[in-house]
matplotlib code that plots the C-alpha trace (Angstrom):
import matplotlib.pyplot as plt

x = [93.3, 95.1, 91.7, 90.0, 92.0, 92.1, 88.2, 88.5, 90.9, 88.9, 86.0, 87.9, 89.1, 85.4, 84.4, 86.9, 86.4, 82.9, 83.8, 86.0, 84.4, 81.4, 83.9, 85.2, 81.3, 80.9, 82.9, 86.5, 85.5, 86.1, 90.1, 91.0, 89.0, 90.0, 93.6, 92.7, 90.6, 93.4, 96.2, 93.8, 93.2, 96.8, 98.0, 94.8, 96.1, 100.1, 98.8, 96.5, 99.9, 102.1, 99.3, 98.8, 102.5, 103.0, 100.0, 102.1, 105.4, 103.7, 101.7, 105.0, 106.8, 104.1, 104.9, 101.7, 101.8, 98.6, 97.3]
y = [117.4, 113.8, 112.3, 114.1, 113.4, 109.6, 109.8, 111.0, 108.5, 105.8, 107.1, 107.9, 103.7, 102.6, 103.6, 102.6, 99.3, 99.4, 100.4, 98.3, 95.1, 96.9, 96.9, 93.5, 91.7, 92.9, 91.6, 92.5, 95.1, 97.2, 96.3, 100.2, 101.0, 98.2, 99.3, 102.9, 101.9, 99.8, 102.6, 104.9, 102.7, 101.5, 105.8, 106.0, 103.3, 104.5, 108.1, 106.3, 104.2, 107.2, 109.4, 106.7, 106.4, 109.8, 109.7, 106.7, 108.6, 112.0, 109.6, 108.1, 111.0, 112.4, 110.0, 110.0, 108.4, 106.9, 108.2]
z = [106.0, 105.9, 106.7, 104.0, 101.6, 102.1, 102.5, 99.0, 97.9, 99.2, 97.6, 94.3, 94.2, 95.3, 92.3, 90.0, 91.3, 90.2, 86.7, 86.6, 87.3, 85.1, 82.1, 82.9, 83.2, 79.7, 76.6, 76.0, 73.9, 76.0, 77.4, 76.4, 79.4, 81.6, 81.2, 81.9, 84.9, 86.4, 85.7, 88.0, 90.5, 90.5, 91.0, 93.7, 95.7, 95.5, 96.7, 99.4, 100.7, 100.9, 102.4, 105.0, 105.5, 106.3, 108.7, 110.5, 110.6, 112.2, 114.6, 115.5, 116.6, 118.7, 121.8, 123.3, 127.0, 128.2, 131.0]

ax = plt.figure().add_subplot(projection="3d")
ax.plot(x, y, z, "-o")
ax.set_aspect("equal")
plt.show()
């Protein structure tokens, strides 16, 4: 579940990155968007770092021994 979701997220701010430096490359007609793009990538990230945190905290209190 974890993994799918961060797929998702990672997939999610891929793309945003795109339109963002799509809106950027043109004129600054377009800062509505830029702003908007930014504000969704800045949530995807946020839910990416607490989804990956969580993932560390579980993995850490499994105490796997190697063998």
């Amino acid at each position: 579940m974890f993994f799918r979701t961060a797929r998702s997220l990672e997939r999610n701010i891929e793309e945003k990155r795109i339109k963002l430096q799509e809106a950027q490359n043109q004129n600054n007609d377009n800062h509505q968007e830029v702003v908007k793009i930014r504000h969704q990538l800045d949530t995807d990230l946020r839910e990416l770092q607490k989804l990956l945190k969580t993932v560390a905290v579980k993995q850490s209190k499994i105490n796997i021994k190697p063998i």
